[in-house]
C-alpha positions in Angstrom: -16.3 -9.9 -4.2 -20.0 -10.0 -4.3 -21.4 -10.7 -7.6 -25.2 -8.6 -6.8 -26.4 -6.0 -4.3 -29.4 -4.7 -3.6 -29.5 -0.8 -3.3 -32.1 1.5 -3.1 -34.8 -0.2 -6.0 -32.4 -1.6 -8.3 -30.2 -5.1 -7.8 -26.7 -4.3 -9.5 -24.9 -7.7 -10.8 -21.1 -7.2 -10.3 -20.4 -10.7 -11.3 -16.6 -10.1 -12.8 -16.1 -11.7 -16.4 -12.0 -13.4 -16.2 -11.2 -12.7 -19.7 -12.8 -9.0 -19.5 -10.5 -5.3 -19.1 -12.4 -3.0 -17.9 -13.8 -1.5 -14.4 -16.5 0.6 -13.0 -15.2 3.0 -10.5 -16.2 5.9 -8.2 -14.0 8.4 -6.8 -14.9 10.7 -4.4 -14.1 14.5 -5.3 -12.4 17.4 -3.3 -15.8 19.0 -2.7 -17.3 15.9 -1.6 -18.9 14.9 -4.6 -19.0 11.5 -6.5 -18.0 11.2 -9.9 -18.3 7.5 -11.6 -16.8 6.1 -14.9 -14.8 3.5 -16.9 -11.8 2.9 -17.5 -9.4 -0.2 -18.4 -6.4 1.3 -16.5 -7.4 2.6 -12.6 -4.2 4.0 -12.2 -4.0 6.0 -15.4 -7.1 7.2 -15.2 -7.0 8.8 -11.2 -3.7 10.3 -12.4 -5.5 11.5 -15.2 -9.0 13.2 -12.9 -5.5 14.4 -10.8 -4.1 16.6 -13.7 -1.4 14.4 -13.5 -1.7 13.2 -16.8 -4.0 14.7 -19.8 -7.2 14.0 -20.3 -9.1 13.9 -17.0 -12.7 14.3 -17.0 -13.7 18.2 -17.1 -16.3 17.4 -13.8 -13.3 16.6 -11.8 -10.9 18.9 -13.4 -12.2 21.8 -10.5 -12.5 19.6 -7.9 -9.5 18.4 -7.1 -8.1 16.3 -5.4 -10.1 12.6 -6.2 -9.4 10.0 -4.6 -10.8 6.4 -5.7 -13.8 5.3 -3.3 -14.9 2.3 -5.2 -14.2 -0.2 -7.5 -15.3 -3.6 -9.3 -14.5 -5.7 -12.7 -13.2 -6.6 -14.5 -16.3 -6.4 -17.0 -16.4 -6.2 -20.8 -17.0 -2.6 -21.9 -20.5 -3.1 -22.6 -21.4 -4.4 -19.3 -19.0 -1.9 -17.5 -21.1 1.3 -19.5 -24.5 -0.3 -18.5 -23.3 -1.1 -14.8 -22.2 3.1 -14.8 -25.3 4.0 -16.3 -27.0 2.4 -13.5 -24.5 3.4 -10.6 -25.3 7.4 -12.4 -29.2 6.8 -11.7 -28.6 6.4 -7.7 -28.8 9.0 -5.4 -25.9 10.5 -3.7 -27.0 8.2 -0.3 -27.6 5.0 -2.3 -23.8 5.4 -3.4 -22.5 6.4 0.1 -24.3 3.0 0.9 -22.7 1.1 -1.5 -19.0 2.3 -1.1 -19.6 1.4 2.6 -20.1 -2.5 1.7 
């Protein structure tokens, strides 16, 4: 895994932290769209954007299915939210870009 990339203006550090839980993901919508979070379970969580299990996020809830496009951790949760906040500020082709690597 690479610990920082370059994308558009902004270098993103994905150096993982051992002893940390939780990961940065993107999946990529039924419409084509990208929708990133957190989460400390990957699994849980796609079932959960699936309607599988409760308590998906309402953006994905009508564009289903998702399907996970991209992931990295594990971070502690305050690295993981300000590593999202940053992946959120991208535009759509700076994420294609990055899922790509």
């Amino acid at each position: 895994m690479c610990e920082s990339i370059e994308i558009g203006n902004k270098t993103l550090n994905f150096k993982p932290e051992p002893e940390a839980r939780w990961y940065v993901y993107m999946v990529e919508c039924g419409d084509r769209s990208l929708y990133t979070g957190v989460t400390t379970c990957l699994e849980r969580r796609i079932r959960q954007h699936n309607g599988e299990l409760s308590g998906g996020a309402r953006y994905t809830q009508s564009r289903r299915p998702v399907v996970l496009s991209w992931r990295q951790g594990p971070f502690s949760k305050t690295r993981a939210c300000q590593l999202e906040a940053q992946l959120k500020q991208l535009s759509r082709a700076d994420k294609r870009k990055l899922i790509s690597l």
